[in-house]
C-alpha positions in Angstrom: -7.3 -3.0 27.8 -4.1 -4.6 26.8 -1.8 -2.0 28.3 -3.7 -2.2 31.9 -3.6 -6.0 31.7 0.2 -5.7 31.4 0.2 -3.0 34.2 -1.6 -6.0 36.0 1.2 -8.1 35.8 3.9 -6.9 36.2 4.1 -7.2 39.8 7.9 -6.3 39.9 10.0 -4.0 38.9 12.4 -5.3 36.5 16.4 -3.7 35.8 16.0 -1.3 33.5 17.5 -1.2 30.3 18.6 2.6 28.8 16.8 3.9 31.7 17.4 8.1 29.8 17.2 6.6 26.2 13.8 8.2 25.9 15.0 12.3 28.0 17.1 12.7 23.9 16.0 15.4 22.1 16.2 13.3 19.0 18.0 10.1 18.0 17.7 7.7 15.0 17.6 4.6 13.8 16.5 1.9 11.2 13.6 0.3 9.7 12.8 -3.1 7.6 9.6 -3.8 6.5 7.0 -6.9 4.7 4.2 -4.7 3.0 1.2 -6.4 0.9 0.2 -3.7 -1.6 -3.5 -3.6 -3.3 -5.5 -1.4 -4.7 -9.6 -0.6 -3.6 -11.2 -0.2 -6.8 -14.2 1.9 -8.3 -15.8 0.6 -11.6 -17.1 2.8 -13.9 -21.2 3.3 -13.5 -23.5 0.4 -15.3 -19.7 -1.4 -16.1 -21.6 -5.1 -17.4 -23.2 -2.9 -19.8 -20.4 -1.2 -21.9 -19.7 -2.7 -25.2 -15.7 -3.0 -26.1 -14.8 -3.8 -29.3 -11.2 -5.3 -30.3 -9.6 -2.6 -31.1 -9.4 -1.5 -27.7 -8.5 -4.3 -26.1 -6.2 -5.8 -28.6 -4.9 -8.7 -25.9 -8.2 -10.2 -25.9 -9.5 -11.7 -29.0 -13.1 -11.5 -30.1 -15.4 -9.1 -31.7 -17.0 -7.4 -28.5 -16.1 -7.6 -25.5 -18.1 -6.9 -21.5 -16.2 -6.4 -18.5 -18.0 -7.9 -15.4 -15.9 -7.4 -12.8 -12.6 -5.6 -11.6 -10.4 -6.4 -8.7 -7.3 -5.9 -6.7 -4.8 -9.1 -5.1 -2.1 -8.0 -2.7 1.5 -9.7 -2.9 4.3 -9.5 -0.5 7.0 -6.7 -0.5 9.5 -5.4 1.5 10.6 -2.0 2.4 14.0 -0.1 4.0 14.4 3.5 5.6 15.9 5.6 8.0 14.0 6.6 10.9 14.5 10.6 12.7 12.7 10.7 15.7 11.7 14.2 17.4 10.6 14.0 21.3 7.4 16.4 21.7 6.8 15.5 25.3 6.9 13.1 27.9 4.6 10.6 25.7 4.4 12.1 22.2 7.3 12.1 19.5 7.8 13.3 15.9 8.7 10.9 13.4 10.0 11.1 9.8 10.9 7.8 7.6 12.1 7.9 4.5 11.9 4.9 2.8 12.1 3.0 -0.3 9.0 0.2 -0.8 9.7 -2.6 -3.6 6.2 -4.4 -4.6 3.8 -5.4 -7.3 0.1 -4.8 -7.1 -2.1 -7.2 -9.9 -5.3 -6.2 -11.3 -7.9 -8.7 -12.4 -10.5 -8.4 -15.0 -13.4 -11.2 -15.6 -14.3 -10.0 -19.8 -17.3 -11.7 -21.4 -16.0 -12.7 -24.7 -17.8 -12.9 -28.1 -16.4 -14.3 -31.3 -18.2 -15.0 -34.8 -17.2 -18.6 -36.1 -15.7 -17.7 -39.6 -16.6 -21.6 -40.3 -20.0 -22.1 -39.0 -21.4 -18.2 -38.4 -22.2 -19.0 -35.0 -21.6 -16.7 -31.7 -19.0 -18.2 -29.6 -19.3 -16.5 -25.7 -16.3 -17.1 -23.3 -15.8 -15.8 -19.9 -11.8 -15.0 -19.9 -10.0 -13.7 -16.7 -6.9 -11.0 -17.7 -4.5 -10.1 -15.2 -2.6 -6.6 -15.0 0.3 -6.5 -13.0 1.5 -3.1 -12.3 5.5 -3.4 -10.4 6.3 -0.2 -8.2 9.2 1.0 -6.6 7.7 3.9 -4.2 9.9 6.6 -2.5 8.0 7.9 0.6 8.3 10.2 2.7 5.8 9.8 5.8 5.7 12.2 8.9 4.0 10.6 11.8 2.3 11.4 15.2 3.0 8.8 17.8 1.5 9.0 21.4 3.0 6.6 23.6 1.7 4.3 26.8 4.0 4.7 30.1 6.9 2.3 29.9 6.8 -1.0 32.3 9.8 -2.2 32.6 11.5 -2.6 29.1 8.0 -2.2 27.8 6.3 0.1 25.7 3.3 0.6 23.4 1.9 3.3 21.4 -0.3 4.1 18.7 0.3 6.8 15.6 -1.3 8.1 12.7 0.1 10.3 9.8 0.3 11.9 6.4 2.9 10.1 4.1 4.2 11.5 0.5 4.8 8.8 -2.1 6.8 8.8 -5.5 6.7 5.9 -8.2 9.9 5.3 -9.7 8.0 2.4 -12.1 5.0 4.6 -12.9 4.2 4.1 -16.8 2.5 7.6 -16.8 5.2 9.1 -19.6 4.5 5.8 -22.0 4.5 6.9 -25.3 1.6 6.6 -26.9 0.4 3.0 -28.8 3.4 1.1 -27.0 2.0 -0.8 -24.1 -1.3 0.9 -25.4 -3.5 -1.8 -22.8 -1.2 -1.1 -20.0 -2.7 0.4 -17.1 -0.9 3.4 -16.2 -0.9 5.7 -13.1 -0.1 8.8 -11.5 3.6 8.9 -10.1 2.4 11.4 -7.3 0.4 10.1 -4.4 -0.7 11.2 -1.0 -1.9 8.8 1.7 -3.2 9.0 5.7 -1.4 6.3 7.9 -2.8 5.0 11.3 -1.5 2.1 12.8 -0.1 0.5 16.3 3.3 -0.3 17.6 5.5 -2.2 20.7 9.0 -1.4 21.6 11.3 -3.0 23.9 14.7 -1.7 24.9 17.3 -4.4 25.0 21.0 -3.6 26.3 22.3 -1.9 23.8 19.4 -0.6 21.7 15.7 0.1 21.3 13.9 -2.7 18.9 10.3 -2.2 18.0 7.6 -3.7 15.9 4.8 -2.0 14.4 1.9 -2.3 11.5 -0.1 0.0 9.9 -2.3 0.9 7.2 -1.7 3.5 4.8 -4.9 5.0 2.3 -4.5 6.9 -1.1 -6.4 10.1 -0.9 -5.6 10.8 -5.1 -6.8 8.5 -8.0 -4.4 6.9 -9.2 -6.0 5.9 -12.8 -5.0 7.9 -16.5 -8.1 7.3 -17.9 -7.5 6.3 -21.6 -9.3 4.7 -24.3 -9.1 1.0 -24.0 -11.0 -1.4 -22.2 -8.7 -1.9 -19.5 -8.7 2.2 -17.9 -11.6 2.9 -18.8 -13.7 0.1 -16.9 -12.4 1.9 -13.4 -13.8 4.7 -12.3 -11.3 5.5 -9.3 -8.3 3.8 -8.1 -7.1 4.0 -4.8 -3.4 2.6 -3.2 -3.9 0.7 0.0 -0.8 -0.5 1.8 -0.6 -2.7 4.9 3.1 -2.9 6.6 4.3 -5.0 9.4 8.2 -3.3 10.2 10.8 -3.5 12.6 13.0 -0.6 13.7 15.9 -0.5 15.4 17.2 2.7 17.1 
């Protein structure tokens, strides 16, 4: 609808800038993104109901412990990369970005707390909130599908969807054991399915474009170990939602 709208109005043709920019076999180019990383959690079964005791959760104090609820807040990041573009056909290309992604992701906890008075005997309960912030810095490597409108003018649109590789640089998976024991750690390896939308308009010199997209974990992320932390998630997931700008 959007594309036949602008087919609508344009009612003339405008000069055309890199008018055999598109006929390359390949080019490249540049990329600089704002990404909000999160995670979509899975608690463990019947989670309200498993008893912790302080030993495994040595941050909070109290003699047992509940965990209610788990959750995920995003918080800004940037990215940088190269970009190798392949043309398939009139309207599709081949693209591979390799890029590095700087971010945090935070995980929240609500804990029911419960504490013995040593002075008066009585049960103290406390609803406590613990956050977990987890800092990455992600190689990936994403190989992406693009299909592409017709170009009006120094218009075009397009749409994509991909596979995309990621490494963790800051992944906390080879912490020795008892230091940072209630750190949540994860995998380093990940492998994610990108979809997402994009413009690009040709200037004078060069091609600038805007695009954002979605990218899903397919592995869980999660060690499971013994502490109340890990082992009140079930699965973990990455989710990653990018707004870039290339320049080619």
């Amino acid at each position: 609808m959007l594309l036949a709208t602008i087919n609508m109005s344009a009612q003339r043709r405008k000069v055309l800038n890199l008018p055999v920019y598109d006929q390359s076999q390949y080019h490249f180019g540049f990329i600089l993104g704002i990404n909000h990383l999160l995670f979509t959690v899975k608690p463990v079964d019947n989670l309200a109901n498993i008893k912790w005791t302080s030993d495994k959760s040595p941050d909070v104090f109290g003699d047992s412990m509940y965990v209610y609820n788990v959750t995920s807040t995003p918080t800004p990041g940037f990215s940088v990369g190269i970009l190798a573009n392949l043309r398939l056909g009139k309207n599709t290309d081949l693209r591979f970005i390799p890029s590095l992604l700087f971010g945090e992701r935070i995980l929240n906890f609500d804990i029911l707390r419960y504490k013995t008075n040593s002075q008066t005997g009585e049960v103290e309960k406390l609803m406590v909130g613990i956050q977990k912030s987890i800092t990455s810095t992600i190689i990936e490597i994403p190989l992406e599908f693009r299909y592409k409108s017709k170009r009006l003018n120094n218009f075009r649109a397009y749409v994509l969807g991909g596979l995309k590789y990621s490494l963790d640089l800051a992944s906390q998976k080879k912490t020795a054991d008892g230091e940072l024991s209630t750190t949540v750690k994860l995998n380093r390896n990940d492998l994610s399915v990108e979809t997402g939308v994009g413009f690009e308009f040709y200037t004078t010199y060069f091609k600038f474009g805007t695009e954002f997209k979605m990218g899903y974990g397919l592995r869980d992320l999660m060690i499971h170990e013994d502490n109340i932390y890990s082992g009140s998630i079930d699965q973990l997931h990455s989710k990653v939602f990018l707004l870039s700008f290339t320049f080619e």
